[in-house]
C-alpha positions in Angstrom: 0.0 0.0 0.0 1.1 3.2 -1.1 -0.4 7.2 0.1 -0.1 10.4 -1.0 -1.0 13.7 1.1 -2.7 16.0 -1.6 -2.3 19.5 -1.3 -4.5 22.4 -2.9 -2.2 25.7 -3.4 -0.2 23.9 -0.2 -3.0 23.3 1.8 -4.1 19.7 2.8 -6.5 18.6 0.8 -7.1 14.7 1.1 -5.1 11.3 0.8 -4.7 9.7 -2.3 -4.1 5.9 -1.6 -3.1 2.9 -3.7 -4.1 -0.1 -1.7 -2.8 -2.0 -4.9 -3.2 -1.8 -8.2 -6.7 -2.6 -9.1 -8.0 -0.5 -5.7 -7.5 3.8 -5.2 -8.9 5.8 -2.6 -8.8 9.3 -2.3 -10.4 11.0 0.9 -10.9 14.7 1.7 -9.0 15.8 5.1 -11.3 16.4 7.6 -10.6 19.7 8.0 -10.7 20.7 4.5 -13.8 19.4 3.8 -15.7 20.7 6.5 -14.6 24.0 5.4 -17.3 25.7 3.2 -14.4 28.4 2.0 -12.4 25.6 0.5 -13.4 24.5 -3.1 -13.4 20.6 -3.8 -10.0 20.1 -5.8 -11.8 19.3 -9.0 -15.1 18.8 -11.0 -14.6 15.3 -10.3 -14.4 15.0 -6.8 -16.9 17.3 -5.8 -17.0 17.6 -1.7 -20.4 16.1 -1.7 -19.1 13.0 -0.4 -15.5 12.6 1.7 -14.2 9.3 -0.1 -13.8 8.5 -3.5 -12.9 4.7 -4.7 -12.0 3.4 -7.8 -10.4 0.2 -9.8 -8.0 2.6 -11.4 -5.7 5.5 -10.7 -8.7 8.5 -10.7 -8.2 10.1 -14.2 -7.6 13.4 -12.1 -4.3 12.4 -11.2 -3.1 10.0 -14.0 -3.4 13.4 -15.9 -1.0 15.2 -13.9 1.6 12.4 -15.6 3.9 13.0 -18.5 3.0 11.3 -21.8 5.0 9.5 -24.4 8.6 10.0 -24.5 8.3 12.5 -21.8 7.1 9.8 -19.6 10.1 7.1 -20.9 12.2 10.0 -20.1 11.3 9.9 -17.0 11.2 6.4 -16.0 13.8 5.7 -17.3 15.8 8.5 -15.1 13.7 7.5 -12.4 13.9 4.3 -12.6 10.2 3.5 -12.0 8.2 0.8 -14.7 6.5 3.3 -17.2 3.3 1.6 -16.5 3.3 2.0 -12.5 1.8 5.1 -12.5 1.4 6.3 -8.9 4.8 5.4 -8.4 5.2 8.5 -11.4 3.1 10.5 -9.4 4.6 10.6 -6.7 8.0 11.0 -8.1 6.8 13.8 -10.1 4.1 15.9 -8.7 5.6 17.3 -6.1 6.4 20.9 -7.4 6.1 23.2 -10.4 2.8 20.9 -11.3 0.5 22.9 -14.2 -2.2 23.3 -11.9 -3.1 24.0 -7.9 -2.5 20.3 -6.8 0.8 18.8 -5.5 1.6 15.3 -3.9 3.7 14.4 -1.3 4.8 10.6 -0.4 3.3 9.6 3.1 5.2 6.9 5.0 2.8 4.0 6.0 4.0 2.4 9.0 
């Protein structure tokens, strides 16, 4: 099992979770969500409801990942399989993304 802390312009957001690879989870922090002031972090996860689950990595955030040679580039420097693609998320996202959100590898214990 792998997590992610998900940060909205650096505030905590949620936990994105990859409990393996056919099984994602991302959650809203409790204290984001209870906060009307603080939009959901996209159309897609709307804070209507706190946990999100799903066979495969959310579209959301496999779009944050570079494509084509881009993304051999990178796995190849990275040395991560080109098709494990939280393991490129986490390596990736973590500054200087296009948009709001960054990542940030939790240790599970």
């Amino acid at each position: 099992m792998r997590a992610l802390e998900i940060f909205r312009n650096h505030i905590l957001a949620g936990i994105l979770t990859e409990i393996n690879r056919r099984h994602y989870t991302f959650s809203y922090d409790d204290a984001y969500f209870t906060d009307p002031a603080k939009p959901p972090i996209s159309l897609t996860f709307p804070k209507t409801q706190k946990e999100y689950t799903g066979e495969f990595l959310f579209p959301f955030f496999s779009n944050m990942i570079a494509e084509g040679e881009n993304k051999k580039l990178q796995s190849r420097l990275l040395k991560i399989d080109e098709n494990d693609q939280f393991g490129l998320l986490m390596s990736t996202a973590t500054a200087d993304t296009i948009g709001n959100i960054t990542v940030r590898k939790m240790d599970i214990t």
